[in-house]
LOSE-208058 format. One line per 4 residues: their letters; for each residue x, y, z of N, C-alpha, C. Coordinates in steps of 0.2 Angstrom, whole numbers, plus 2048, in hexadecimal, padded with zeros to 3 digits. Layout:
N
A = X/Y/Z/X/Y/Z/X/Y/Z; ...
//
This chain:
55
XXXX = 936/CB9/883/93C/CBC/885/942/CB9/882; 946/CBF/880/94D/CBB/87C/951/CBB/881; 957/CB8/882/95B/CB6/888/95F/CBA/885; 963/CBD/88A/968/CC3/888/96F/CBE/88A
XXXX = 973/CBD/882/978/CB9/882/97E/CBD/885; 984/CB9/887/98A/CB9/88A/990/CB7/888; 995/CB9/889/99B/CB4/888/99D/CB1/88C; 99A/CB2/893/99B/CAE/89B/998/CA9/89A
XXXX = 999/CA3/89D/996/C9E/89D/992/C9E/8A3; 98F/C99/8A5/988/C97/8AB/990/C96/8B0; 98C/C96/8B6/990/C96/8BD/98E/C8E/8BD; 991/C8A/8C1/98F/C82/8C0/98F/C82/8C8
XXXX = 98B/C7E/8CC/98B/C7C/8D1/983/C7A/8D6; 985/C76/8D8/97E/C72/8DC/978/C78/8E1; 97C/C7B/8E4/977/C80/8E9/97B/C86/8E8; 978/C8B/8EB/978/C90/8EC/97F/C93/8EF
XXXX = 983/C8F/8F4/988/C93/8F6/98E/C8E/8F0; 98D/C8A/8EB/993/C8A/8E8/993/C8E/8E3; 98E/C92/8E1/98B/C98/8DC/990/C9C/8DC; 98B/C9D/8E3/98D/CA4/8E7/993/CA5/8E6
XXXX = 999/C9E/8E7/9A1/CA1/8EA/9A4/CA0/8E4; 9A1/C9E/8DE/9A3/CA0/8D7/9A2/CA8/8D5; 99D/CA9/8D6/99A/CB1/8D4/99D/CB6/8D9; 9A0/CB4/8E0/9A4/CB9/8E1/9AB/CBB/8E1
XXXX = 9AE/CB3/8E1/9B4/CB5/8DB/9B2/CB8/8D4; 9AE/CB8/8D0/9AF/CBC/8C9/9AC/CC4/8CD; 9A9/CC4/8D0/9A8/CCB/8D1/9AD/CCF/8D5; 9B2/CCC/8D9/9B7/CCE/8DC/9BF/CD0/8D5
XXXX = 9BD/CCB/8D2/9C3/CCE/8CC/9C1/CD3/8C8; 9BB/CD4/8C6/9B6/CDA/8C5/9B8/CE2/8C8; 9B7/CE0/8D0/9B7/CE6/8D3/9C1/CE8/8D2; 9C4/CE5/8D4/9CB/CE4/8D4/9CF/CE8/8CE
XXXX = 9CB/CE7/8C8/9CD/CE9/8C2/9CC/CF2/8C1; 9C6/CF4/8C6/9C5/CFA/8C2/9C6/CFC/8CA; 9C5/D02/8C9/9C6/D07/8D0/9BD/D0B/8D1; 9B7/D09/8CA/9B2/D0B/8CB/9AE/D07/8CF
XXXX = 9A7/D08/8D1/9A0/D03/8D2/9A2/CFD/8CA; 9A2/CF7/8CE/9A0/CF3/8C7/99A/CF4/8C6; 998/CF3/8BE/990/CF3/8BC/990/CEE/8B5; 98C/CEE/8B5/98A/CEB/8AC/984/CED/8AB
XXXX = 984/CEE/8A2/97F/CF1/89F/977/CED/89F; 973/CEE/8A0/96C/CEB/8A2/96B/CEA/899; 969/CE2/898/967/CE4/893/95C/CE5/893; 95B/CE3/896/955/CE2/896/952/CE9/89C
XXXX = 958/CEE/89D/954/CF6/8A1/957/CFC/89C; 956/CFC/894/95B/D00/891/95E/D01/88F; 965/CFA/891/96B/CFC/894/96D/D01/899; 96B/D00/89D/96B/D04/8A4/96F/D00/8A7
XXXX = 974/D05/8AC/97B/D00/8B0/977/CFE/8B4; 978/CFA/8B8/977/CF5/8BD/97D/CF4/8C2; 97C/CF6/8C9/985/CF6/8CC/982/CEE/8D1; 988/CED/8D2/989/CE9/8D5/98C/CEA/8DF
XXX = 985/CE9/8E1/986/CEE/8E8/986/CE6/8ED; 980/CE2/8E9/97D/CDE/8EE/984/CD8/8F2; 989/CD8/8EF/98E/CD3/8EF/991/CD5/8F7
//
């Protein structure tokens, strides 16, 4: 499997909730920006949107 590159860098932190409270700062700036469902292009389902519901 190729890894599907990015301009984002990794999230850095020890467990699970210091992840987390990185990831929902950038998805909260995300959501703020557009008036749509955020999503991004799946590279590995076609490019098929992927929304971002679970947050």
């Amino acid at each position: 499997m190729i890894p599907y590159k990015t301009k984002a860098n990794k999230l850095s932190g020890s467990n699970l909730g210091e992840v987390l409270k990185s990831a929902w700062f950038i998805y909260h700036q995300i959501e703020k920006s557009t008036k749509r469902k955020p999503y991004i292009r799946s590279a590995f389902f076609k490019k098929d949107k992927i929304f971002f519901d679970f947050f």
